[in-house]
DRENTORKOL-3810 file (N, C-alpha, C; in nm, 4 decimals):
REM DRENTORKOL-3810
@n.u->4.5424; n.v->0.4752; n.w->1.2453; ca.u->4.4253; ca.v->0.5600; ca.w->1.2307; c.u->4.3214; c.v->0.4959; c.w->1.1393
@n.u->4.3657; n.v->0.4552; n.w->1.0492; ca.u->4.2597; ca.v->0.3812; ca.w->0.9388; c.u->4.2188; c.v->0.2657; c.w->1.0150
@n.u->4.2587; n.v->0.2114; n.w->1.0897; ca.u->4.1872; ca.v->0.0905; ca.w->1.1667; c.u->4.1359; c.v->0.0994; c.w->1.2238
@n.u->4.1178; n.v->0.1966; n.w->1.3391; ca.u->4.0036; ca.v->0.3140; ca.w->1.3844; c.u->3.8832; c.v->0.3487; c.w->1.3327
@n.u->3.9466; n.v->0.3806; n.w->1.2066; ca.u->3.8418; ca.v->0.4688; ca.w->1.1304; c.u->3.7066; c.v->0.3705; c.w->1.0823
@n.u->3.7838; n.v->0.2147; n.w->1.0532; ca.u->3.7012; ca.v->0.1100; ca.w->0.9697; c.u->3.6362; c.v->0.0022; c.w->1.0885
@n.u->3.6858; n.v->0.0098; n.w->1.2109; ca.u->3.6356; ca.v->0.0021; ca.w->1.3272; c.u->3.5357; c.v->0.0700; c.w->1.3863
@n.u->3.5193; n.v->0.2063; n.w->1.4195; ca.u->3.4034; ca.v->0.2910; ca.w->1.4009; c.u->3.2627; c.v->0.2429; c.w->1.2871
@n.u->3.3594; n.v->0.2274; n.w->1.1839; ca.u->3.2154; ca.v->0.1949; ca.w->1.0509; c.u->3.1276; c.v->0.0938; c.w->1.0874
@n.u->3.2602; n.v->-0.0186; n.w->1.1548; ca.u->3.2533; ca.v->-0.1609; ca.w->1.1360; c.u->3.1376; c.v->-0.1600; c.w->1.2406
@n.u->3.1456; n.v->-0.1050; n.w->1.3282; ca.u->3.0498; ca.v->-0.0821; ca.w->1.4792; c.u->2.9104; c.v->-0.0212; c.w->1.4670
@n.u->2.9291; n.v->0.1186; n.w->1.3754; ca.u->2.8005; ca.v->0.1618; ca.w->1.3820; c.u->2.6984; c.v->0.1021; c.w->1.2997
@n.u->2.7686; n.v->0.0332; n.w->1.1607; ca.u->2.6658; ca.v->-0.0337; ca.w->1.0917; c.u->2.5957; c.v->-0.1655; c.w->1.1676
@n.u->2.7313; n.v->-0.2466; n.w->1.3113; ca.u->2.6204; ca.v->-0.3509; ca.w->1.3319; c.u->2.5243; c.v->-0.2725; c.w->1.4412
@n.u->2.5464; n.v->-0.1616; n.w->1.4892; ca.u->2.4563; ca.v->-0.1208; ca.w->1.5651; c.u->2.2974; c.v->-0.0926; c.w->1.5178
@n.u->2.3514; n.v->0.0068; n.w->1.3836; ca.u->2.2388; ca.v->0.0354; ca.w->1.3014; c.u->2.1685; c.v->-0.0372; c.w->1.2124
@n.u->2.1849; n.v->-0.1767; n.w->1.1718; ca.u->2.1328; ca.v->-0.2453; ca.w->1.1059; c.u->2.0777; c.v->-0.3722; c.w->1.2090
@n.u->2.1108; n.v->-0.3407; n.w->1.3507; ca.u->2.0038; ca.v->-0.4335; ca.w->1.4913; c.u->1.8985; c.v->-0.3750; c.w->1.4708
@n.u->1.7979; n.v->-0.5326; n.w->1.4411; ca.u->1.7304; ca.v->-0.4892; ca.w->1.4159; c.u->1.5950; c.v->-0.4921; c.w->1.5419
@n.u->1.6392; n.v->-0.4847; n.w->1.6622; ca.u->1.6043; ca.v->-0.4433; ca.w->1.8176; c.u->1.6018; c.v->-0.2892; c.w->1.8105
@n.u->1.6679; n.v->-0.2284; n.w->1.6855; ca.u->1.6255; ca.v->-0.0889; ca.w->1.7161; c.u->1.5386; c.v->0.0040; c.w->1.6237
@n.u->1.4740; n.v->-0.0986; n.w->1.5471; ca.u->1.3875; ca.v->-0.0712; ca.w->1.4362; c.u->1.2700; c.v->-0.2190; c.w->1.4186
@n.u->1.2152; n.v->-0.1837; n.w->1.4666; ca.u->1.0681; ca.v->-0.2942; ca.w->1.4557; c.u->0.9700; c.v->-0.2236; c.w->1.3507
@n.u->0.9313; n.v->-0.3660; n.w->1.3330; ca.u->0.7698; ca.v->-0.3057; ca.w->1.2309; c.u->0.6480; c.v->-0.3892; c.w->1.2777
@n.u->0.5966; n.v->-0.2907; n.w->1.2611; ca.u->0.4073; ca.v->-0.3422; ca.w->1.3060; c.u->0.3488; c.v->-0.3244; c.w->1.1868
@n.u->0.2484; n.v->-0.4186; n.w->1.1600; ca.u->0.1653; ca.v->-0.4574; ca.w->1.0488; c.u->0.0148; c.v->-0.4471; c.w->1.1535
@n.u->-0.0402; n.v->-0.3465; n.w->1.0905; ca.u->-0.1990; ca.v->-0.3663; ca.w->1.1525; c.u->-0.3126; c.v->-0.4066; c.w->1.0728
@n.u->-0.3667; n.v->-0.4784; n.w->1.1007; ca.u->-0.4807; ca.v->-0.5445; ca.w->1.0095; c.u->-0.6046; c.v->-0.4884; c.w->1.0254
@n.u->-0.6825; n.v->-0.4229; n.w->0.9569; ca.u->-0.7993; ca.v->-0.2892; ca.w->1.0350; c.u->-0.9198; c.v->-0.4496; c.w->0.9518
@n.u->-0.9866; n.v->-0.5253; n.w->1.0259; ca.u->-1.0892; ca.v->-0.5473; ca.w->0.9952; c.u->-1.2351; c.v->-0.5503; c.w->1.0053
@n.u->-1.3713; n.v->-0.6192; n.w->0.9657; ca.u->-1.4481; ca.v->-0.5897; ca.w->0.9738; c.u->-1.5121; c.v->-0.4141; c.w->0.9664
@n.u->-1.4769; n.v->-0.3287; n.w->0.8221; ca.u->-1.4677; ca.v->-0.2749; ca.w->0.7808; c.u->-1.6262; c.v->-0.2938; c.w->0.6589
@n.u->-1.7289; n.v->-0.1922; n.w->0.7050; ca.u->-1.8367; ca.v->-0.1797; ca.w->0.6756; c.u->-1.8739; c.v->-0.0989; c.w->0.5332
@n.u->-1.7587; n.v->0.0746; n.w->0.5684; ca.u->-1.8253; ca.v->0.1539; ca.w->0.4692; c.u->-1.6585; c.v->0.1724; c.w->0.3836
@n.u->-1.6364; n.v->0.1183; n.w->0.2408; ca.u->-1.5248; ca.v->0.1091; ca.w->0.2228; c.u->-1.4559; c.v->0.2974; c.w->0.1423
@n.u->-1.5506; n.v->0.3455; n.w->0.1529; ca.u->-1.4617; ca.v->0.4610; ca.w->0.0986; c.u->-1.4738; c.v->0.5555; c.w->0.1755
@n.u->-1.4173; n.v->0.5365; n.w->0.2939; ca.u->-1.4034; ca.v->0.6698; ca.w->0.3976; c.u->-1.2882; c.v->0.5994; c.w->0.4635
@n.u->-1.2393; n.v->0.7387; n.w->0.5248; ca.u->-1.0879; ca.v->0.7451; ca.w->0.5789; c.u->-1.0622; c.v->0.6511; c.w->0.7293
@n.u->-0.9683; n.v->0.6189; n.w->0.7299; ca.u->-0.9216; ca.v->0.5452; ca.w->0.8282; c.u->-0.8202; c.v->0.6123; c.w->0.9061
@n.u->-0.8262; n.v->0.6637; n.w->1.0178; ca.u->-0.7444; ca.v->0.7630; ca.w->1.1029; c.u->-0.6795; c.v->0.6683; c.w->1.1850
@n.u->-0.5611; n.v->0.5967; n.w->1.2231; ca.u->-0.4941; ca.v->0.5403; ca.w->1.3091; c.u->-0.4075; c.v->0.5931; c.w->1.4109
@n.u->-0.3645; n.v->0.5976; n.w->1.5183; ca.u->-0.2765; ca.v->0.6586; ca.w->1.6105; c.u->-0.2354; c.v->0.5440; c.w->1.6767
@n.u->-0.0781; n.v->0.6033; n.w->1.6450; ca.u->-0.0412; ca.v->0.4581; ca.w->1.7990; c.u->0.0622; c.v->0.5266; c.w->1.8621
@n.u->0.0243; n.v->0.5237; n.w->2.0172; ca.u->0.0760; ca.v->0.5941; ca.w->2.1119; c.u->0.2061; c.v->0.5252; c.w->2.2452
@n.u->0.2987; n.v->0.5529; n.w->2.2772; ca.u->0.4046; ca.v->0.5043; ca.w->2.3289; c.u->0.3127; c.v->0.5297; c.w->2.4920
@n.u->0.3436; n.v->0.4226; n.w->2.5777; ca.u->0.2690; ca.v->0.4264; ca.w->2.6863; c.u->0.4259; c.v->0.4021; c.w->2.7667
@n.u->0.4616; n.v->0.5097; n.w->2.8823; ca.u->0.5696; ca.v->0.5408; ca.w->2.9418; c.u->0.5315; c.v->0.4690; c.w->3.0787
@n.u->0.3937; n.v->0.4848; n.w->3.1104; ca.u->0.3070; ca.v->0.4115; ca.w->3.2310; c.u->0.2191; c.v->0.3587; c.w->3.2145
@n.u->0.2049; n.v->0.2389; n.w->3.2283; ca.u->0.1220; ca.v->0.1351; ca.w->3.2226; c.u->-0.0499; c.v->0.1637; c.w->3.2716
@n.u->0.0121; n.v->0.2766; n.w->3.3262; ca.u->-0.1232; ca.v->0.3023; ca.w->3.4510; c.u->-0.2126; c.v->0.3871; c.w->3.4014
@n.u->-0.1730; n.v->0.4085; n.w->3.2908; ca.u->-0.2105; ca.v->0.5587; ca.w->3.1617; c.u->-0.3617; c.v->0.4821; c.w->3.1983
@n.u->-0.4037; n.v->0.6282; n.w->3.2248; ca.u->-0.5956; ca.v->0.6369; ca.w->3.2095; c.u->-0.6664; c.v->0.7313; c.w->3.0895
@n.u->-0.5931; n.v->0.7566; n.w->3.0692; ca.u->-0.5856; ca.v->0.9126; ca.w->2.9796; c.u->-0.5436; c.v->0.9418; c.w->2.7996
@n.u->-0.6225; n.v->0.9126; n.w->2.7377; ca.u->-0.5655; ca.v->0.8591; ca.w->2.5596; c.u->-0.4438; c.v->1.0128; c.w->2.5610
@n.u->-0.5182; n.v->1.1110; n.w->2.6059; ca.u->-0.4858; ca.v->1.2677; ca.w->2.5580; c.u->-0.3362; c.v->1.2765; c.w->2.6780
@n.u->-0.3272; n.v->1.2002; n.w->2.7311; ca.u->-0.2119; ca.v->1.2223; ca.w->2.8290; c.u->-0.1075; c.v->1.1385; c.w->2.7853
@n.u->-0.1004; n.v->1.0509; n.w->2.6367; ca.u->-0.0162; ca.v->0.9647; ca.w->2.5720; c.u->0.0791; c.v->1.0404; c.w->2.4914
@n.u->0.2129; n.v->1.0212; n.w->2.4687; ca.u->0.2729; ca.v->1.0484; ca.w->2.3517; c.u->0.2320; c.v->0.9864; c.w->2.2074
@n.u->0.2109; n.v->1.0702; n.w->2.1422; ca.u->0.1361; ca.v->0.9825; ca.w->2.0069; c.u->0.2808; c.v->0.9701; c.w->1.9187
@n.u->0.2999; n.v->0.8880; n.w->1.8511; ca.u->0.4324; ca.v->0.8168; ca.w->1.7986; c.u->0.4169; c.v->0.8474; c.w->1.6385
@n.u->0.3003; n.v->0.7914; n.w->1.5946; ca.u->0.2952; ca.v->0.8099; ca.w->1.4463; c.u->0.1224; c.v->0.8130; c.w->1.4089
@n.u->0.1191; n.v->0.9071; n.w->1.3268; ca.u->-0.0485; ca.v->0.8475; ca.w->1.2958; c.u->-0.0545; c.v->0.9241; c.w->1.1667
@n.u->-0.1568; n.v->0.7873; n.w->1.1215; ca.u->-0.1600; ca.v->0.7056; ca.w->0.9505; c.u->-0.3097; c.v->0.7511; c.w->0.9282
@n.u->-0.3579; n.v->0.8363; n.w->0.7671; ca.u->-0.4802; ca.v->0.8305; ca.w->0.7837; c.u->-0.4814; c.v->0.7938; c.w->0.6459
@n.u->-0.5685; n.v->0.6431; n.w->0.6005; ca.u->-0.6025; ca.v->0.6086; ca.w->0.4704; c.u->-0.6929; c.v->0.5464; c.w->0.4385
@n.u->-0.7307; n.v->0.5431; n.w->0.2975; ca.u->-0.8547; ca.v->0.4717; ca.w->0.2452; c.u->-0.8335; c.v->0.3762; c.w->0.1824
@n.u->-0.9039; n.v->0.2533; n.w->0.2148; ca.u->-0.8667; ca.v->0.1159; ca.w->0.1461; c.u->-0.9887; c.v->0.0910; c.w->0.1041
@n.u->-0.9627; n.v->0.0116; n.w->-0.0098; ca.u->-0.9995; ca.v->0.0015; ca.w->-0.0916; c.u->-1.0682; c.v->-0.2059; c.w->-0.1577
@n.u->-1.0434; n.v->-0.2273; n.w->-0.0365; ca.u->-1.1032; ca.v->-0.4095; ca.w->0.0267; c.u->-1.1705; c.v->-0.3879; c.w->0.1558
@n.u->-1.2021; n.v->-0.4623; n.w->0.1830; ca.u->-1.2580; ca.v->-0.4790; ca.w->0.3596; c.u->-1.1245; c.v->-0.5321; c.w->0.4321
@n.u->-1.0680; n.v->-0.5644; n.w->0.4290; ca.u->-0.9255; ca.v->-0.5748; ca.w->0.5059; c.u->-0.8072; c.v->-0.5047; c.w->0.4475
@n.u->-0.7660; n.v->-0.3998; n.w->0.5451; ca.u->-0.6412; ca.v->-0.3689; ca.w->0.4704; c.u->-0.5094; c.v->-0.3687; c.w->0.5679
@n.u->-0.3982; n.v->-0.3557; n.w->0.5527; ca.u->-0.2485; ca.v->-0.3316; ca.w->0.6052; c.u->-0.2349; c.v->-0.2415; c.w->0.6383
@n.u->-0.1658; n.v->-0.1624; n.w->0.7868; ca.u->-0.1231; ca.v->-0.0346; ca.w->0.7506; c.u->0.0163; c.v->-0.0930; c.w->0.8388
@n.u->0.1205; n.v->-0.0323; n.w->0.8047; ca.u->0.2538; ca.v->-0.1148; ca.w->0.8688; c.u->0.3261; c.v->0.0505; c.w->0.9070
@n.u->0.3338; n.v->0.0280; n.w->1.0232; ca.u->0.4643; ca.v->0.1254; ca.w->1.1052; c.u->0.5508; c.v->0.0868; c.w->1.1181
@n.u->0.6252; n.v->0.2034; n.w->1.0629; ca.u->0.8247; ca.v->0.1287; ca.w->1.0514; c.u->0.8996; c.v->0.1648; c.w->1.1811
@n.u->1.0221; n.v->0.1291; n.w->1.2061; ca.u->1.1501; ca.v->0.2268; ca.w->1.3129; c.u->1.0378; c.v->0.2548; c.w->1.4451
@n.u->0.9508; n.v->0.1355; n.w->1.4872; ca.u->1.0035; ca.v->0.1318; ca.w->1.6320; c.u->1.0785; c.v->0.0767; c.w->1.7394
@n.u->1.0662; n.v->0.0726; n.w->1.8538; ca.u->1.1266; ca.v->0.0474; ca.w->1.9438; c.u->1.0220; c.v->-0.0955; c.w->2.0368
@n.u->1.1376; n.v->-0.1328; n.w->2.1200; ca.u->1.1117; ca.v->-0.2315; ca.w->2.2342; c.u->1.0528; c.v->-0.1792; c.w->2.3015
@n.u->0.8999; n.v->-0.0991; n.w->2.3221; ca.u->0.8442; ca.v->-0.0634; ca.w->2.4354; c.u->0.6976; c.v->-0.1121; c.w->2.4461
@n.u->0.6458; n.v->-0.0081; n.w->2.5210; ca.u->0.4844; ca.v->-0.0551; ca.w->2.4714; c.u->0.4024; c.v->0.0363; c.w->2.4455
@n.u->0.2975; n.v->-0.0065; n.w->2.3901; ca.u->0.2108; ca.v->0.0948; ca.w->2.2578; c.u->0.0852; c.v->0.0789; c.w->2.2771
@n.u->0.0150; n.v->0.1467; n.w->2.2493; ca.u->-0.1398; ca.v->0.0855; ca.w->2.2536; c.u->-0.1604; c.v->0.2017; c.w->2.1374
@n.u->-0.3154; n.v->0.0994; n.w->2.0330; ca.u->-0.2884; ca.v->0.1941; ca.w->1.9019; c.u->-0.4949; c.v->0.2312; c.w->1.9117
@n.u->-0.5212; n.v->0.3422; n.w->1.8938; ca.u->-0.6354; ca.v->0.3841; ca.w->1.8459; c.u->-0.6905; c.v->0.4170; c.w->1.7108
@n.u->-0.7918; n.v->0.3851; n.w->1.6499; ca.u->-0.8340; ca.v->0.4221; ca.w->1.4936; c.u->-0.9500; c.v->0.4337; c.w->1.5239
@n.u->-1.0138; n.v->0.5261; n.w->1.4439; ca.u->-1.1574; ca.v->0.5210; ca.w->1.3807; c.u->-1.1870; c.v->0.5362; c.w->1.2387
@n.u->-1.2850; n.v->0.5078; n.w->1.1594; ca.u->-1.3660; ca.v->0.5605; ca.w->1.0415; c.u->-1.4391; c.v->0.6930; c.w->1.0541
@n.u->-1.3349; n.v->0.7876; n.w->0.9940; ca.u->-1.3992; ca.v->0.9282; ca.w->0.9538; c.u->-1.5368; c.v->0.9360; c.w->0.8978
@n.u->-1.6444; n.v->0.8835; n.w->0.8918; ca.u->-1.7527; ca.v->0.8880; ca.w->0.7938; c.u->-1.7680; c.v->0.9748; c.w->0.7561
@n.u->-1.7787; n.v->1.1323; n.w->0.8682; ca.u->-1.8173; ca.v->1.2567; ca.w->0.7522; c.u->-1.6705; c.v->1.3407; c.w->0.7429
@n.u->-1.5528; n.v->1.2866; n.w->0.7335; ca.u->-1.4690; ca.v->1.3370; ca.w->0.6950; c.u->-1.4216; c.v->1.4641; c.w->0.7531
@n.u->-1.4751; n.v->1.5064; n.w->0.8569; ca.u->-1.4106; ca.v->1.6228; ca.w->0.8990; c.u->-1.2948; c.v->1.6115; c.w->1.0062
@n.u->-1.2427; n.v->1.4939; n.w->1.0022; ca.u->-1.1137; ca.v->1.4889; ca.w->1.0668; c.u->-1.0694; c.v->1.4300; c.w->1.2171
@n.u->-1.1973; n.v->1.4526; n.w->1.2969; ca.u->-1.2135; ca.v->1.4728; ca.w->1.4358; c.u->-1.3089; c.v->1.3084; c.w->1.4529
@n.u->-1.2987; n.v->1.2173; n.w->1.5513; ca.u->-1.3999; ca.v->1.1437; ca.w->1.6284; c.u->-1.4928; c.v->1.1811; c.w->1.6731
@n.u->-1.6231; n.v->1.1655; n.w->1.6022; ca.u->-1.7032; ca.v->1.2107; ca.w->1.6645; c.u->-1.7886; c.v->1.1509; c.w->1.7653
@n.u->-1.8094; n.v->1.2396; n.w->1.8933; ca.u->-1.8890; ca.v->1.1879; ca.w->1.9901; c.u->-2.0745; c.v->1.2464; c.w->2.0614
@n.u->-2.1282; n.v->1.1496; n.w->2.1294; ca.u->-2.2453; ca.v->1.1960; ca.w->2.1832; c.u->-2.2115; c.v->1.2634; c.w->2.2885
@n.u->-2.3241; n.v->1.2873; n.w->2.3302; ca.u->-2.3088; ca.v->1.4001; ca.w->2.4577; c.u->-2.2515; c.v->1.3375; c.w->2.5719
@n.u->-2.2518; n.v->1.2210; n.w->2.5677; ca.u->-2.2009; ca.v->1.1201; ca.w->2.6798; c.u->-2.0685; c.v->1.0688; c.w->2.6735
@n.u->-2.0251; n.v->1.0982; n.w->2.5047; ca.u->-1.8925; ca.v->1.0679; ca.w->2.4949; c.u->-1.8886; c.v->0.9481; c.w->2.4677
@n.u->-1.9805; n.v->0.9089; n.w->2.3876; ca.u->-1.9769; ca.v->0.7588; ca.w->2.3126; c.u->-1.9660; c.v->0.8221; c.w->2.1595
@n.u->-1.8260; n.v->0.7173; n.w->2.1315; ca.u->-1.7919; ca.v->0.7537; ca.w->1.9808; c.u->-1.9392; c.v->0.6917; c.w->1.8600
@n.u->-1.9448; n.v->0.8029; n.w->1.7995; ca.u->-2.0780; ca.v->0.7740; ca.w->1.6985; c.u->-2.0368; c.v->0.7045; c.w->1.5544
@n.u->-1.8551; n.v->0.7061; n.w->1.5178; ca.u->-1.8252; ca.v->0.6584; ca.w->1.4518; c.u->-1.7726; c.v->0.5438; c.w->1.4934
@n.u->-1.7469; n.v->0.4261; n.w->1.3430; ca.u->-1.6427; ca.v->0.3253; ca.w->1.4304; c.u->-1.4998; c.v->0.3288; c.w->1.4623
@n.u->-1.4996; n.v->0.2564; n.w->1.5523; ca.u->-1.3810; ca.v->0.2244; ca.w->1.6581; c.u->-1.3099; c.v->0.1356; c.w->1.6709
@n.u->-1.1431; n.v->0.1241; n.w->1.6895; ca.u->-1.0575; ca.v->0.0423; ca.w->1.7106; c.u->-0.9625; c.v->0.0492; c.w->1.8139
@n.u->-0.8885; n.v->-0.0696; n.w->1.8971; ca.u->-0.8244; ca.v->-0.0484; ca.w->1.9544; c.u->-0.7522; c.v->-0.1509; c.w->1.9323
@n.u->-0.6285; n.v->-0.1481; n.w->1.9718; ca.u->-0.5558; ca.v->-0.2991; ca.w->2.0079; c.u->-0.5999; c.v->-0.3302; c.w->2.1415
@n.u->-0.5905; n.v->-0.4667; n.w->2.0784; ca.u->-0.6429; ca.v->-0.5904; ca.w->2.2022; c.u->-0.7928; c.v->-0.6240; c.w->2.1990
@n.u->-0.8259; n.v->-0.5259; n.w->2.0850; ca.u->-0.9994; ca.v->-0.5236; ca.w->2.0742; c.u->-1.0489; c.v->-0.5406; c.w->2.1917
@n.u->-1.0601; n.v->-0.4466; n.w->2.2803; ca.u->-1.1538; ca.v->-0.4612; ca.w->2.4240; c.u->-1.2725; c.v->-0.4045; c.w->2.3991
@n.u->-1.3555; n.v->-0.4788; n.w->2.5177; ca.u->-1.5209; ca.v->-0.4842; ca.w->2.4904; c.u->-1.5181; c.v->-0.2952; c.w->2.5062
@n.u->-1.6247; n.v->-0.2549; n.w->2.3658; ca.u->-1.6356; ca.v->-0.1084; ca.w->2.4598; c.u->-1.7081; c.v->-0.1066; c.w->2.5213
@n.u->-1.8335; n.v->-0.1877; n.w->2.6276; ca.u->-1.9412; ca.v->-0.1879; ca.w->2.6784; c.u->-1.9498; c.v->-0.0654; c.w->2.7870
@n.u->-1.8414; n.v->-0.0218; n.w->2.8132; ca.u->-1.8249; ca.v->0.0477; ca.w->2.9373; c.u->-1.7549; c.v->0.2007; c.w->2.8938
@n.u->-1.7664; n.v->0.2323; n.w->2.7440; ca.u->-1.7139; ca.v->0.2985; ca.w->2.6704; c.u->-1.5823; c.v->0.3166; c.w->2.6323
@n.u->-1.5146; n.v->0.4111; n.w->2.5861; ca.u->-1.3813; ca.v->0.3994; ca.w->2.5505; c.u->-1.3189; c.v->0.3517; c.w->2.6041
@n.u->-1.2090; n.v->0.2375; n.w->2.5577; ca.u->-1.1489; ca.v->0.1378; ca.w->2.6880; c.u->-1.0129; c.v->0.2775; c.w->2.7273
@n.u->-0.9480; n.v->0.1965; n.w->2.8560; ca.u->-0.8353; ca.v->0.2972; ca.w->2.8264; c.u->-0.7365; c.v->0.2603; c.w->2.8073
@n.u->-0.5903; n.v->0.3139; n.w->2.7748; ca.u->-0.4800; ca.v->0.2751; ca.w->2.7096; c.u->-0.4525; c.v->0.1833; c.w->2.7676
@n.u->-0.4389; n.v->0.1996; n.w->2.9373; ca.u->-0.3482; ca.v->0.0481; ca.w->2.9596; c.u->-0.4560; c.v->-0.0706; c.w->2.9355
@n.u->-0.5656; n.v->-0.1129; n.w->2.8400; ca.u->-0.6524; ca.v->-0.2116; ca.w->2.8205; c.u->-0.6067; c.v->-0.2270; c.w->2.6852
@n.u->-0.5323; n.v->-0.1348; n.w->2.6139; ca.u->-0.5320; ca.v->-0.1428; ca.w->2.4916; c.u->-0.3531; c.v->-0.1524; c.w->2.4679
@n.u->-0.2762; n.v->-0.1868; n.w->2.5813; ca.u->-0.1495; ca.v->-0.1593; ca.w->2.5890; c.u->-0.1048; c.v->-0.3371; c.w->2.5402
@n.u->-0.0078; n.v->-0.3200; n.w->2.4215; ca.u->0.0637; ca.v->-0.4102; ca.w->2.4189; c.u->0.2513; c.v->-0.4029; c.w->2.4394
@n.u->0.2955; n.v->-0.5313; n.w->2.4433; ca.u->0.4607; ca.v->-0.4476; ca.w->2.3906; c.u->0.4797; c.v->-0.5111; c.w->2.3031
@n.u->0.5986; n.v->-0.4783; n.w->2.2051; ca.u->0.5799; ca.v->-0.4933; ca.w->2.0871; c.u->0.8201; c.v->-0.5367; c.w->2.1270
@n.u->0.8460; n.v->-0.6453; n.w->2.1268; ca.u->0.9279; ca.v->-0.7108; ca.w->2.1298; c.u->1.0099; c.v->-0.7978; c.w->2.0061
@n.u->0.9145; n.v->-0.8059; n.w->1.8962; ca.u->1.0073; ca.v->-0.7930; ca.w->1.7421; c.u->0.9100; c.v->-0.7546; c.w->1.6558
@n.u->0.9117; n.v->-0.7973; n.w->1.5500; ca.u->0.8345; ca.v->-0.7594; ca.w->1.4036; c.u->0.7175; c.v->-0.8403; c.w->1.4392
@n.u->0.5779; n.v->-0.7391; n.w->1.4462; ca.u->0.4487; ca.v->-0.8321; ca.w->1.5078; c.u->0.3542; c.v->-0.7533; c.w->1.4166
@n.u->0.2261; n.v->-0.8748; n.w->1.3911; ca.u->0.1133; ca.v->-0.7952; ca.w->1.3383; c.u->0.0045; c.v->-0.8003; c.w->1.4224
@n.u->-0.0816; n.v->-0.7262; n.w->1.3867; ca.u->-0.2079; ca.v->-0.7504; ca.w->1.5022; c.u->-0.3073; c.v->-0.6734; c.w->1.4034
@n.u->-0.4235; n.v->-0.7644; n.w->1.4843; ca.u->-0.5517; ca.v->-0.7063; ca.w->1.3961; c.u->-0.6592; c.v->-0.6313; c.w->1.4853
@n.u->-0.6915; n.v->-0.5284; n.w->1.4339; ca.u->-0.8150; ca.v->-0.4389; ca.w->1.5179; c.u->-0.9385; c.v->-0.4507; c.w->1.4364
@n.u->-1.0084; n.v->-0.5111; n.w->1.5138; ca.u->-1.1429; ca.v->-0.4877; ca.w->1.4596; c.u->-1.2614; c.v->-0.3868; c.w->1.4437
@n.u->-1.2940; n.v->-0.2918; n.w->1.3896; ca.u->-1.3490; ca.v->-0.1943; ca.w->1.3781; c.u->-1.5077; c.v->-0.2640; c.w->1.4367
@n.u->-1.5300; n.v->-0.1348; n.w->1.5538; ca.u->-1.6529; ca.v->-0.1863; ca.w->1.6284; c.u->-1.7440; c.v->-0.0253; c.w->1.5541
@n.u->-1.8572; n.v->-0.0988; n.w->1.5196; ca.u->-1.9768; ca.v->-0.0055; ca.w->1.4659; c.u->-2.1013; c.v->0.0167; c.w->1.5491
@n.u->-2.1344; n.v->0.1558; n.w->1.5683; ca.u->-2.2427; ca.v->0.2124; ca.w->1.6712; c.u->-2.3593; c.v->0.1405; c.w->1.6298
@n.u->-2.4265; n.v->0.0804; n.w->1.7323; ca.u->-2.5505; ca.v->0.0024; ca.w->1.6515; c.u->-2.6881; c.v->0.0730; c.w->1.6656
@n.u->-2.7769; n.v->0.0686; n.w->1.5646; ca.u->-2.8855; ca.v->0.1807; ca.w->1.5552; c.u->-2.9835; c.v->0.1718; c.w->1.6408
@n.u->-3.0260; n.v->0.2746; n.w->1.7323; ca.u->-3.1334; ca.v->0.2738; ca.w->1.8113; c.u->-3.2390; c.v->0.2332; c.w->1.7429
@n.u->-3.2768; n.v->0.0936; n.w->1.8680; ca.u->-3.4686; ca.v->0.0066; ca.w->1.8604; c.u->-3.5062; c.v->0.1208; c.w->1.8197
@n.u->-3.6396; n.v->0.1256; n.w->1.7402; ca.u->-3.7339; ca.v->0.1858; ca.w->1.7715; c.u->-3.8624; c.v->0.1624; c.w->1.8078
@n.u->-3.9581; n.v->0.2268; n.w->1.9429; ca.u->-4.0053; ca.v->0.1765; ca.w->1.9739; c.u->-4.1328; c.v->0.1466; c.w->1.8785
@n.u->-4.2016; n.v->0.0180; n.w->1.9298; ca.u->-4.3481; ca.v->0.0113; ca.w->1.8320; c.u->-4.4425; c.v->0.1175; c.w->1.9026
@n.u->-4.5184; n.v->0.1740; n.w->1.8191; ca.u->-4.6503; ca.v->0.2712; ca.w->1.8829; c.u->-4.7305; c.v->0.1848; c.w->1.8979
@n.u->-4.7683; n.v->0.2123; n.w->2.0320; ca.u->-4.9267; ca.v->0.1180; ca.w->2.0869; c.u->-5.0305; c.v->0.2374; c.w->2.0483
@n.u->-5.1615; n.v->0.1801; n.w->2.0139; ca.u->-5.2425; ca.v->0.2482; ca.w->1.9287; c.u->-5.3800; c.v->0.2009; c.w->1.9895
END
């Protein structure tokens, strides 16, 4: 029975200390403009590749902080071998929410993994889908709304 018993131990610790069943992601949020406002991150488990839909994702973990450099770390612990695609923005007025125009162009800045062009507006998950296969970092670059020309008055 005791050989059993230390067999069991012997098993679950190498199970639980594989470390295939606990990954960490290190995200690098750069190009970071206004340094004392919040940083909202989400990173979402993508089950289908084919995901069109941010709001149709399982969201996994989401991190909201203020750093205090123009580059900072934010590291997610205990995931898994799958794939993820991660969203952030800069809260500027702090009320919690992304804010958008009437068209649904984010007015704050924006991140994604894989940094895709937003030219065509919010990319969608599977553009922003990576898999994440051991301990990886990646950097998102925070994209900032740029201020409407104004026109010159002809006179």
């Amino acid at each position: 029975m005791t050989k059993f018993i230390i067999t069991i131990f012997l098993f679950s610790i190498a199970l639980f200390s594989n470390p295939s069943f606990s990954l960490e992601l290190t995200v690098k949020v750069a190009k970071i403009k206004t340094i004392d406002k919040k940083i909202v991150m989400e990173v979402y488990l993508l089950t289908d590749t084919n995901s069109q839909d941010w709001q149709n994702l399982h969201l996994i973990d989401k991190k909201i902080t203020e750093f205090d450099t123009d580059n900072q770390d934010i590291i997610f612990t205990g995931l898994q071998k799958r794939t993820y695609a991660i969203r952030l923005f800069q809260d500027i007025n702090n009320n919690g929410l992304l804010d958008r125009s009437s068209n649904n162009i984010p007015l704050e800045p924006v991140g994604f993994s894989n940094n895709p062009s937003l030219f065509g507006g919010e990319p969608t998950p599977e553009d922003s889908a990576f898999v994440l296969t051991k301990d990886q970092r990646v950097t998102i670059n925070l994209k900032h709304r740029k201020p409407k020309k104004r026109r010159k008055k002809h006179q």
